[in-house]
C-alpha positions, 0 to 999 in steps of 0.5 A: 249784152253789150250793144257794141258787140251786138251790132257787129254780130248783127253786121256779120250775119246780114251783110258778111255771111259768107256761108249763106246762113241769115235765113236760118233761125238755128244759125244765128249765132254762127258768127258770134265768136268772129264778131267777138274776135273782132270786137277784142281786137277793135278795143285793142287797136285793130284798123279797118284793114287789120279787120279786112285781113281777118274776114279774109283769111277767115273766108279762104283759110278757115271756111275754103271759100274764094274770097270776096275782097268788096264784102270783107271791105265794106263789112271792115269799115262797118264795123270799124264805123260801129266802134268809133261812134260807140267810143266816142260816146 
């Protein structure tokens, strides 16, 4: 288990979910390969905005959803707020 990627998984099923699936024990790791994605691409640089766009075009392209610029952004900085204070440990 590596606490980074889990916090971020974390942020993704509380405050991202765009699928509404937080409540549901059995779903718990249906956004674990995004977080993952996210995780890899903070470790190669990736910025807020980059991960932004992510969410994004996750939400309109890959689930046909609206999308919902203020979650994707806020989510965005949370994770970009998690790497940098695991990096700096």
């Amino acid at each position: 288990m590596i606490p980074e990627l889990e916090e971020i998984k974390r942020v993704f099923l509380k405050e991202w979910d765009p699928i509404g699936v937080a409540g549901t024990p059995e779903a718990a790791d249906e956004y674990d390969s995004y977080a993952f994605q996210v995780f890899t691409s903070l470790h190669s640089g990736a910025t807020a905005d980059t991960i932004n766009e992510y969410l994004r075009s996750l939400e309109t392209e890959h689930m046909g959803l609206p999308a919902n610029s203020a979650r994707s952004e806020d989510v965005a900085r949370k994770v970009f707020a998690i790497h940098h204070g695991w990096t700096k440990t």
